[in-house]
MARBA-3410 file (N, C-alpha, C, O; in Angstrom, 1 decimal):
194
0.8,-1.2,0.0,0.0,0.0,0.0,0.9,1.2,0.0,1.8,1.5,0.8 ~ 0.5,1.9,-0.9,1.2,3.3,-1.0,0.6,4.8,-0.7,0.1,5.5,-1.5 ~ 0.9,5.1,0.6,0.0,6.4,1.1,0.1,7.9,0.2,1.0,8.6,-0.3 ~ -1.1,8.0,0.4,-1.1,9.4,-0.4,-0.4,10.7,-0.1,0.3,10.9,0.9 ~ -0.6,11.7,-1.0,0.4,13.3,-0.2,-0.5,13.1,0.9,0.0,12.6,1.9
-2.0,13.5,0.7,-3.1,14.1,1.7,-3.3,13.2,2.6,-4.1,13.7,3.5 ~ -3.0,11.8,2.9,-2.6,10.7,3.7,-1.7,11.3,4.8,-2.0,12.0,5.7 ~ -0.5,11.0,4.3,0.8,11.5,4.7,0.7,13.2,5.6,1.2,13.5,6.6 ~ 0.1,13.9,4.9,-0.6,15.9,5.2,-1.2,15.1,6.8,-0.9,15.4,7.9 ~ -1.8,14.2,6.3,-3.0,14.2,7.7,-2.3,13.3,9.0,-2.6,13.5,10.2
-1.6,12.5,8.5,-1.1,11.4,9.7,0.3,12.7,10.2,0.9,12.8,11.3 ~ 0.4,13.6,9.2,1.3,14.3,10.3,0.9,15.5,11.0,1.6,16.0,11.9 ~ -0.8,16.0,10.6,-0.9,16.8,11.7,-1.1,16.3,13.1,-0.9,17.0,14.1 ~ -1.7,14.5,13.0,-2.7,14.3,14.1,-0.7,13.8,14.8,-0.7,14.0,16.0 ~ 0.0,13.5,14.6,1.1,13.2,15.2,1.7,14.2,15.5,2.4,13.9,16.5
1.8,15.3,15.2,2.2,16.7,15.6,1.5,17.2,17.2,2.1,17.7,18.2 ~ -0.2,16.7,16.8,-1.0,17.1,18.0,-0.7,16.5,19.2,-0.7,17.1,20.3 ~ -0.2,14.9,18.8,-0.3,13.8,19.7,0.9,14.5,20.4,0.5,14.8,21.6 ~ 1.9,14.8,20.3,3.7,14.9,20.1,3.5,16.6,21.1,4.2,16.8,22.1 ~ 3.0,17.2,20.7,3.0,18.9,21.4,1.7,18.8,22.0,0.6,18.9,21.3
1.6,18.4,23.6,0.0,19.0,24.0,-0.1,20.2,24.2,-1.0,20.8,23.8 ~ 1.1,20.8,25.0,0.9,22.2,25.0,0.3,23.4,24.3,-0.2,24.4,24.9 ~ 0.3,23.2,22.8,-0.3,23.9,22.0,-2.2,23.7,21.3,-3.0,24.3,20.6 ~ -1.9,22.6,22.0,-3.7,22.0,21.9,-4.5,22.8,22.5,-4.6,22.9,23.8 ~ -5.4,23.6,21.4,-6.6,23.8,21.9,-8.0,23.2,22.0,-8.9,23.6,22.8
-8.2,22.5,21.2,-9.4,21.9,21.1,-9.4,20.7,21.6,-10.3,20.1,22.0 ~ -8.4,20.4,21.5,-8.1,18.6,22.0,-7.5,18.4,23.3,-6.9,19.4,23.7 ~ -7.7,17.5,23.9,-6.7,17.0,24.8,-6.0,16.3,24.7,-6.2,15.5,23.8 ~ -4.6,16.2,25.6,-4.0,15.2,25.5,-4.4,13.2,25.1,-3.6,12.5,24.5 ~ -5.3,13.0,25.6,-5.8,11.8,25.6,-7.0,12.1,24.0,-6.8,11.5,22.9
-7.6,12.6,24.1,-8.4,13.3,22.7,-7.2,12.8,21.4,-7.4,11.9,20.5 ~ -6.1,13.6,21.5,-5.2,13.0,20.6,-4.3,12.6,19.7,-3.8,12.7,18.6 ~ -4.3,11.4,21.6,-3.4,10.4,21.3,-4.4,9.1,21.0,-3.8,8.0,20.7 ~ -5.8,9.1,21.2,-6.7,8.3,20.6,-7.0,8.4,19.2,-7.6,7.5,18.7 ~ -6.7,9.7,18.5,-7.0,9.9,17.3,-6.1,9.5,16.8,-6.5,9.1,15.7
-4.3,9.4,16.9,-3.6,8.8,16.9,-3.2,7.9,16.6,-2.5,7.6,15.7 ~ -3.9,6.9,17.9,-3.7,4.9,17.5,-4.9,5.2,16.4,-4.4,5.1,15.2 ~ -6.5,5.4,16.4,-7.1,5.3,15.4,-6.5,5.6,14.1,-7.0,5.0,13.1 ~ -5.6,6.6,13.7,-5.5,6.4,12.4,-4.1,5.6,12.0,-3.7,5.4,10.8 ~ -3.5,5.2,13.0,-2.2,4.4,12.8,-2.7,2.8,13.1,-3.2,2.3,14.2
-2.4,2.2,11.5,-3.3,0.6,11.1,-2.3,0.1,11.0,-1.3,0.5,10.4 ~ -2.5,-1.1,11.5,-1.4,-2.0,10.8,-0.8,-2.0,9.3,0.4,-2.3,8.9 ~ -1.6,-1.8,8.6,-1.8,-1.2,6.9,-1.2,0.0,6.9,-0.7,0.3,5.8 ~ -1.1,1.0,7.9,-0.1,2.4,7.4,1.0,2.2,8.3,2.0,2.9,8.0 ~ 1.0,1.4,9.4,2.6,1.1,10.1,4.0,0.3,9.0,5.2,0.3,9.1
2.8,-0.5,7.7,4.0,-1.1,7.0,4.0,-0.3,5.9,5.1,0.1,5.5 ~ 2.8,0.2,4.9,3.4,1.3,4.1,4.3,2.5,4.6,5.0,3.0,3.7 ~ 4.4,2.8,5.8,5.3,4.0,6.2,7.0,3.1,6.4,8.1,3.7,6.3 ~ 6.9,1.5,6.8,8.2,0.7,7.0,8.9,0.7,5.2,9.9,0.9,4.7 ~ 7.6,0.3,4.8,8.0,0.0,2.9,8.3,1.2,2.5,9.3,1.1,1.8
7.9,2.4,2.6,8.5,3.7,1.6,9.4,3.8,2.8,10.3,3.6,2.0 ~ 10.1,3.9,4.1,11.2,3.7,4.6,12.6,2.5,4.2,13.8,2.8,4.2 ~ 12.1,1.4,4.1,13.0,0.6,2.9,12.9,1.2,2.0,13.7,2.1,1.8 ~ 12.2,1.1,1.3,12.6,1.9,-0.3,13.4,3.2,-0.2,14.2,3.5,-1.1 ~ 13.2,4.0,0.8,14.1,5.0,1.0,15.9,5.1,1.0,16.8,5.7,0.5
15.6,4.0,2.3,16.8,3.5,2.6,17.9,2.7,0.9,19.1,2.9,0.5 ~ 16.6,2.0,0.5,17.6,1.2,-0.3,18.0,2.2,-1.7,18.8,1.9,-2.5 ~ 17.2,3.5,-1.7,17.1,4.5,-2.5,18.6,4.9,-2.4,19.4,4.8,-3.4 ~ 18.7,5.3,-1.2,20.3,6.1,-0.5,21.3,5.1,-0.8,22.4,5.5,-1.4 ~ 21.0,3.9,-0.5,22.4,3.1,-0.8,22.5,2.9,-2.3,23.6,2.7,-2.7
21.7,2.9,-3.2,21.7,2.9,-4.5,22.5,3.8,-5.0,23.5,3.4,-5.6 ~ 22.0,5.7,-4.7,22.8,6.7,-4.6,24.4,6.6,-4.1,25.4,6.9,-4.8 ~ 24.3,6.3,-2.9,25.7,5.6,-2.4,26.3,5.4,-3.4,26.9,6.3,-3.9 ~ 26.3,4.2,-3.8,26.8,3.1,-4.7,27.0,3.8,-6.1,28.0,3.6,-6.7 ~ 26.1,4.6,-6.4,26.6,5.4,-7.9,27.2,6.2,-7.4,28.2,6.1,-8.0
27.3,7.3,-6.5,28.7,7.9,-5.8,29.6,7.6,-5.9,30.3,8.3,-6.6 ~ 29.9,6.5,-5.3,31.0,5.7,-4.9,31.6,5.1,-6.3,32.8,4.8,-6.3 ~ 30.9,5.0,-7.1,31.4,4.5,-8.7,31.7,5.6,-9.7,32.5,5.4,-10.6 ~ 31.0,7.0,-9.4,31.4,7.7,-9.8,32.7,8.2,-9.6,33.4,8.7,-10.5 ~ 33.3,8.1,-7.9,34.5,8.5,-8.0,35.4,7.9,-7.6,36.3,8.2,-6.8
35.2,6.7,-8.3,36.2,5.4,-8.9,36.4,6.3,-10.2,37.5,6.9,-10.4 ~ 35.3,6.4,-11.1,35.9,6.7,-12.4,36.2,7.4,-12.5,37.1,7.5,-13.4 ~ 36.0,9.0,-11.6,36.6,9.8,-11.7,38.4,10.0,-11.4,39.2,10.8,-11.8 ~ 38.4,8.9,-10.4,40.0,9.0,-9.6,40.8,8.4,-11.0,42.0,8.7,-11.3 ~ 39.9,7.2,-11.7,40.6,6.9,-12.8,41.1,7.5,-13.8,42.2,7.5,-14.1
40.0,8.4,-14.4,40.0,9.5,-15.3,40.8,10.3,-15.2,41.2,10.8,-16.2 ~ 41.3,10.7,-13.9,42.3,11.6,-13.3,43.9,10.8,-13.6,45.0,11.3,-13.9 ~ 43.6,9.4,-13.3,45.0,8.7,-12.9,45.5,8.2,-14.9,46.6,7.7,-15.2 ~ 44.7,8.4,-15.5,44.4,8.5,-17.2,45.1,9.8,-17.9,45.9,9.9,-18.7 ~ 44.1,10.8,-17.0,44.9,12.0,-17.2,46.4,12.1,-17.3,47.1,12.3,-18.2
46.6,11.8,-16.0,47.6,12.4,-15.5,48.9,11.2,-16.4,50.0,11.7,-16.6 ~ 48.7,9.7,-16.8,49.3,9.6,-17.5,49.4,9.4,-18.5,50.4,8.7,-18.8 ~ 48.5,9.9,-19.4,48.1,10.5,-20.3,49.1,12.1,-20.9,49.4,12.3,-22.0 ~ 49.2,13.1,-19.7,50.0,14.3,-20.1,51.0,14.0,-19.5,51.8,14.9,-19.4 ~ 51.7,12.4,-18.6,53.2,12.8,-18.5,53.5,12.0,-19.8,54.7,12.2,-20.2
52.7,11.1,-20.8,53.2,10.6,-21.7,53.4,11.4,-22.6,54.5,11.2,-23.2 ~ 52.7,12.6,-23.2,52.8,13.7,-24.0,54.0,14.4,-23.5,54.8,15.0,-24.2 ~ 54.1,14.4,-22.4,55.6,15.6,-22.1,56.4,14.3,-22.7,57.1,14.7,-23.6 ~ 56.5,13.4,-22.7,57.9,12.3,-22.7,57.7,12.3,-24.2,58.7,12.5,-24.9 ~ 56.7,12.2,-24.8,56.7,12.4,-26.6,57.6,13.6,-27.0,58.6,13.6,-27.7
56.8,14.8,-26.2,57.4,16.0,-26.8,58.9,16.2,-26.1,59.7,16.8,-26.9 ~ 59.3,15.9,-24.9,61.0,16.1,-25.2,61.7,15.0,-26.0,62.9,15.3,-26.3 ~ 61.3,13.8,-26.5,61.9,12.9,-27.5,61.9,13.6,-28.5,63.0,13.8,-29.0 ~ 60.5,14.5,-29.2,60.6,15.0,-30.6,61.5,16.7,-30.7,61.9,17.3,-31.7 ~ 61.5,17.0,-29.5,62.6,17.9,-29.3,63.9,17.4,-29.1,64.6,18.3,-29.6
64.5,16.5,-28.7,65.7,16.2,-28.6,66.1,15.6,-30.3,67.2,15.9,-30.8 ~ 65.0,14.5,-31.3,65.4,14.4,-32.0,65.6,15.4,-33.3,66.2,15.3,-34.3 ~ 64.5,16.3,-32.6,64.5,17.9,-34.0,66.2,18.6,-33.7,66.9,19.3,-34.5 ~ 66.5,18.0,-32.5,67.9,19.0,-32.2,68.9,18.3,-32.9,69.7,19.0,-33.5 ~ 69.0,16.7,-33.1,69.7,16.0,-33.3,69.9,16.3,-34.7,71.0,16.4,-35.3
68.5,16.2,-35.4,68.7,16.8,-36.7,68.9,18.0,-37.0,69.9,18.2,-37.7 ~ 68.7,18.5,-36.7,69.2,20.1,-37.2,70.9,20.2,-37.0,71.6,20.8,-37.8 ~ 71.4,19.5,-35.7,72.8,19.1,-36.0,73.4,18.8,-36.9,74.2,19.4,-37.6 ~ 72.7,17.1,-36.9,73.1,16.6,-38.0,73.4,17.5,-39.4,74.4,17.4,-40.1 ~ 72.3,18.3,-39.5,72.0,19.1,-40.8,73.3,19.9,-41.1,74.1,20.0,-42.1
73.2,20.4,-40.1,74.5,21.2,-40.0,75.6,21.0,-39.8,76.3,22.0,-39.5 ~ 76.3,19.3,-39.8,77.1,18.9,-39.8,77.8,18.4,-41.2,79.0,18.4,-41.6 ~ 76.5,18.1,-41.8,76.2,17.8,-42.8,76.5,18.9,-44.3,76.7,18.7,-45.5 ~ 76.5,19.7,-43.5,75.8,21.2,-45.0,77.4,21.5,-44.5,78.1,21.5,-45.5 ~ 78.1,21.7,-43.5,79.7,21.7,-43.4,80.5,21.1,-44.1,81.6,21.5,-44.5
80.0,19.9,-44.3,80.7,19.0,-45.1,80.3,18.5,-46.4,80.9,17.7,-47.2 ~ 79.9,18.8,-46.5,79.2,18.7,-48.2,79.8,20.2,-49.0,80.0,20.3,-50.2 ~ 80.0,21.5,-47.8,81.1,22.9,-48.3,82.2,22.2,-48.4,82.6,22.2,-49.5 ~ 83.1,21.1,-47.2,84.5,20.8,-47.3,84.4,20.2,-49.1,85.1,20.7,-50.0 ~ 83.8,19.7,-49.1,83.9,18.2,-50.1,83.6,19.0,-51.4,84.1,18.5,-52.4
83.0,19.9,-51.5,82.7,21.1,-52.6,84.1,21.7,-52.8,84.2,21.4,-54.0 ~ 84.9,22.2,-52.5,86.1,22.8,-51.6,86.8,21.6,-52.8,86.8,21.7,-54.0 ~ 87.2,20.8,-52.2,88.1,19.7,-52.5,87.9,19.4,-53.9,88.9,19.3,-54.6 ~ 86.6,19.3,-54.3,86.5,19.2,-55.2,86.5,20.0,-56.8,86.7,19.7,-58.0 ~ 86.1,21.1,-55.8,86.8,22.4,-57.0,88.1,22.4,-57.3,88.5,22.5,-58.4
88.8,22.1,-56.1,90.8,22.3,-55.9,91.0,21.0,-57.0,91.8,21.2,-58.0 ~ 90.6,20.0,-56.9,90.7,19.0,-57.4,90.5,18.8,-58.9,91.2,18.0,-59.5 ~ 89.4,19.8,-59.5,89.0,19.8,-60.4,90.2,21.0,-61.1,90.5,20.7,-62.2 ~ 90.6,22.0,-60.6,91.4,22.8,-61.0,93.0,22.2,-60.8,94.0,23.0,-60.7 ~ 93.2,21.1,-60.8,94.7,20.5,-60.2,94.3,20.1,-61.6,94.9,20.7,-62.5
93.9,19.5,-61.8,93.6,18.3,-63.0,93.7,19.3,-64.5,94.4,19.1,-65.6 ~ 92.9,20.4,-64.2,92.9,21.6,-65.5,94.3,21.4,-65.9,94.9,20.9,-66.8 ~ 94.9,22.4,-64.3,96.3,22.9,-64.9,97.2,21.6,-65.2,98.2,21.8,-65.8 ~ 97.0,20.4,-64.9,97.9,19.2,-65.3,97.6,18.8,-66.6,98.6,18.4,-67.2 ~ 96.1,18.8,-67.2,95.9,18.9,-68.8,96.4,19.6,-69.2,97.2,19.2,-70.1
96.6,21.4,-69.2,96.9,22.3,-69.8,98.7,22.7,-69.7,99.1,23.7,-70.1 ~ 99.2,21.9,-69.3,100.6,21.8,-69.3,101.6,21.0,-70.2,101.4,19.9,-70.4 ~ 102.5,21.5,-70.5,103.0,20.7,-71.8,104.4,20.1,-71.3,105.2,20.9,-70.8 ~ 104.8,18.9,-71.3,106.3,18.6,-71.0,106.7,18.1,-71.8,106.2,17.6,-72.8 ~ 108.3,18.4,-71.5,109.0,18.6,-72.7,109.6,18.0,-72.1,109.8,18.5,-71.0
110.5,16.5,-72.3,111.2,15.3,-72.0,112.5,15.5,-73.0,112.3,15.6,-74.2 ~ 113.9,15.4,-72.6,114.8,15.9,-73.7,115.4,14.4,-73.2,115.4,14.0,-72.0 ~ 116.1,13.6,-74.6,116.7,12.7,-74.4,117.9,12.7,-75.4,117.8,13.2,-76.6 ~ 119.3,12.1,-74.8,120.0,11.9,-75.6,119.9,11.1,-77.2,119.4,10.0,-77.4 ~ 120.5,11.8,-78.1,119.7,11.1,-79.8,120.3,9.4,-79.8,120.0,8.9,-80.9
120.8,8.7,-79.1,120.5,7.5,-79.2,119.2,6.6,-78.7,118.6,5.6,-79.2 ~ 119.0,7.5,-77.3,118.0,6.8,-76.6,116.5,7.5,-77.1,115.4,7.1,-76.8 ~ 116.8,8.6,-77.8,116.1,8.8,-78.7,115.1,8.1,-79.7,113.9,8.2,-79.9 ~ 116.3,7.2,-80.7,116.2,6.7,-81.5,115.8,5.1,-81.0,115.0,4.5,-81.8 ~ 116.3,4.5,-79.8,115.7,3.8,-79.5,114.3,3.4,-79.0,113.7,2.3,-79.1
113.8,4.8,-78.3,112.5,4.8,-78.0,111.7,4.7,-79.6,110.9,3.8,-79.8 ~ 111.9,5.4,-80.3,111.0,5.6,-81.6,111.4,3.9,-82.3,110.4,3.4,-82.8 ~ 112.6,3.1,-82.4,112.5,2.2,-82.9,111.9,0.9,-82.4,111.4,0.0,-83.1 ~ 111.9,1.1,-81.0,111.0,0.4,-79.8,109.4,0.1,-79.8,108.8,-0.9,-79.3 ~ 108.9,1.3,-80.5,107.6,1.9,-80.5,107.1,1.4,-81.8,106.1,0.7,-81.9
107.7,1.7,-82.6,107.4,1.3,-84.1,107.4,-0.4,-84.3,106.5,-1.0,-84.9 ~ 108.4,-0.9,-83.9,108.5,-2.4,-83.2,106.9,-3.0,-82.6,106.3,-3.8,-83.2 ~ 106.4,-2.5,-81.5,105.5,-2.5,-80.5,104.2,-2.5,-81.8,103.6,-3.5,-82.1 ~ 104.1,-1.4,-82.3,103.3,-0.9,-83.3,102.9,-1.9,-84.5,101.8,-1.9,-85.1 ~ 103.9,-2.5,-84.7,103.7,-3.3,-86.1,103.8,-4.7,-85.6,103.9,-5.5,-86.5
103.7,-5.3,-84.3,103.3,-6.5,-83.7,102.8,-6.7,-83.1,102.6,-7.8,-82.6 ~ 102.0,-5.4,-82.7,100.1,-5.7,-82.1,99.4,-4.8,-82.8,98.4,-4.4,-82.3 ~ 99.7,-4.4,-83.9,98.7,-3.5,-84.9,97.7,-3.9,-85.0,97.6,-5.0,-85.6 ~ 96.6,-3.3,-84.4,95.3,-4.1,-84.2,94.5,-5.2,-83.4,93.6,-6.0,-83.6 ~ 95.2,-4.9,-82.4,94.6,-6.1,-80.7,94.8,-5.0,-79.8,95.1,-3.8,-79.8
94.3,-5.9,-79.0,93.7,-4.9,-78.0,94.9,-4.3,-76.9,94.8,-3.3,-76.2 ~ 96.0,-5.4,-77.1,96.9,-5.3,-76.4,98.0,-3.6,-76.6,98.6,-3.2,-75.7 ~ 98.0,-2.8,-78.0,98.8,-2.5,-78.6,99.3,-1.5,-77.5,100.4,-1.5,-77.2 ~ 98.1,-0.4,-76.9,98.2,0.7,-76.1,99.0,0.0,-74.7,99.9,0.7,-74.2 ~ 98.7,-1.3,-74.3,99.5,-1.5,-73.0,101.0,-1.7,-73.4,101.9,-1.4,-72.6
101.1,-2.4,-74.5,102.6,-2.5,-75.1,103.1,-1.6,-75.0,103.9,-1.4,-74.1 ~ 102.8,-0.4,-76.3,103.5,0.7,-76.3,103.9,1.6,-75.1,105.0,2.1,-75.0 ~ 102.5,1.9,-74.0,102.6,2.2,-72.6,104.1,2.2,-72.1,105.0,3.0,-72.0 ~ 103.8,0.6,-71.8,105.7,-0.3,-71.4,106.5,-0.2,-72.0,107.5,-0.5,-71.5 ~ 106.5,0.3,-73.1,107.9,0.3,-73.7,108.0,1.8,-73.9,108.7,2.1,-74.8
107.3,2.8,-73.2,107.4,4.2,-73.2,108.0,4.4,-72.0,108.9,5.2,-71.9 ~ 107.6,3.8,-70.9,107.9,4.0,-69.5,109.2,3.5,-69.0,109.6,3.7,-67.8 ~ 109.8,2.8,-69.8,111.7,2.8,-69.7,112.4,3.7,-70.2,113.6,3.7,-69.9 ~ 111.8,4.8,-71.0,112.2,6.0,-71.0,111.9,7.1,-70.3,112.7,7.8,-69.9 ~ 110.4,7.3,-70.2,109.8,8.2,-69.6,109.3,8.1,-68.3,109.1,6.9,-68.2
108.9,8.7,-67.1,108.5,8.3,-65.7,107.4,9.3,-66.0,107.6,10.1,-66.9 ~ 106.2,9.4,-65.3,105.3,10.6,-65.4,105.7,11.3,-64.0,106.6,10.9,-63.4 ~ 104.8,12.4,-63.7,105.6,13.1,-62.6,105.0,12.7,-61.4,105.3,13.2,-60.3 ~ 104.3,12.0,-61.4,103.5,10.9,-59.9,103.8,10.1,-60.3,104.2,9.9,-61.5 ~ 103.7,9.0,-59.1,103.5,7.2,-59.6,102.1,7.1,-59.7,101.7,6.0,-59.9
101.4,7.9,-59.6,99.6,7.5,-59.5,99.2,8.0,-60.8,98.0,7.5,-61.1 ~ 99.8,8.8,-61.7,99.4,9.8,-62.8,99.8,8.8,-64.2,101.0,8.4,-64.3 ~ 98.7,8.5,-65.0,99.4,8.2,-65.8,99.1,8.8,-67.1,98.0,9.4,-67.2 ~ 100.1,8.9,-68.1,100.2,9.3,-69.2,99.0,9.5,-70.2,98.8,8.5,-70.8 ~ 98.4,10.4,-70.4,97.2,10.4,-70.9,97.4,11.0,-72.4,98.5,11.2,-72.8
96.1,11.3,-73.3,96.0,12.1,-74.6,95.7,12.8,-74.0,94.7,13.0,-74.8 ~ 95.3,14.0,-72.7,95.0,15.5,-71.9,96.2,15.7,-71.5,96.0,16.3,-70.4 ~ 97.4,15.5,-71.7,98.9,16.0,-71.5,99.7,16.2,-72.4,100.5,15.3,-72.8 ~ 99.7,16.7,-72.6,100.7,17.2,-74.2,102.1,17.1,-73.8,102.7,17.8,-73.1 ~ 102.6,16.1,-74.5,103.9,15.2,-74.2,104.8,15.6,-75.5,104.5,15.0,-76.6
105.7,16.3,-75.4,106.7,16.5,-76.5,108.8,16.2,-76.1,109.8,16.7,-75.6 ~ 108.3,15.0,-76.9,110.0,14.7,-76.6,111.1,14.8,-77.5,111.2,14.1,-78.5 ~ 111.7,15.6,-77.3,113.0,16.3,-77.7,114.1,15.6,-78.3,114.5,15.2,-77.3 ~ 114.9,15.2,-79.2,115.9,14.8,-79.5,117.1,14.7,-80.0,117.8,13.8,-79.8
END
């Protein structure tokens, strides 16, 4: 049984009356606390127990989603929190590795000037070593033996593949170039004297 507002309105004035005689005028004390037991039934002693359980179990319900709420909330917090120390640990990795590069870069762009450098010098060593003419003076026998050496070389590999490394070799018992690393090229203008 579920008592009404105007139920509920009325069992609390006559309990108010029962509860304060002092302020009774029309009633007496015994007047009503008889009116009292008469409206308090075994039928409104357990509807007033049952919307009291239900109340009760109302609160612990509440309780209970309280209490779950700030589970999730301590989590959401403990989520948070490592959540933005993982973003700080991302962002000093991607700063330390932006530093690393930019080093690099610049380690890099140094050296690629060196190697530019070297390679111009390099490239102008080589000019002036094409654009240079030597002039090899030999006595007119060994003269003549280079040229009969050569012409020899010439007319017994005339036409294999061999002919250039022959003649090479039998140039280089007379001639040394001016490195041991340099060899005798057609970009050296070689004029020998005799």
């Amino acid at each position: 049984m579920t008592l009404t507002a105007e139920q509920l309105a009325q069992l609390r004035a006559v309990a108010e009356r029962a509860n304060t005689p002092g302020s009774l005028t029309s009633y007496s004390k015994a007047t009503a606390l008889m009116e009292f037991d008469a409206l308090i039934t075994p039928d409104i002693t357990l509807a007033l127990l049952d919307e009291l359980e239900a109340a009760q179990e109302l609160i612990e319900l509440q309780r209970f989603k309280i209490e779950r709420q700030a589970e999730d909330l301590h989590q959401a917090k403990s989520l948070e929190s490592i959540h933005r120390d993982k973003r700080f640990e991302v962002e000093r990795e991607f700063i330390s590795y932006k530093d690393n590069a930019e080093r690099n870069t610049n380690r890099l762009a140094k050296e690629v000037c060196r190697l530019e450098d070297e390679l111009a010098a390099a490239e102008k060593r080589i000019a002036e070593l094409e654009a240079r003419t030597v002039t090899v003076k030999l006595p007119a026998h060994k003269y003549r033996e280079c040229v009969n050496g050569l012409l020899e070389e010439a007319i017994a590999y005339a036409g294999t593949q061999q002919l250039r490394e022959r003649i090479s070799s039998r140039l280089a018992n007379f001639v040394q170039p001016d490195h041991p690393h340099t060899r005798c090229d057609a970009s050296i203008n070689l004029t020998v004297e005799g």
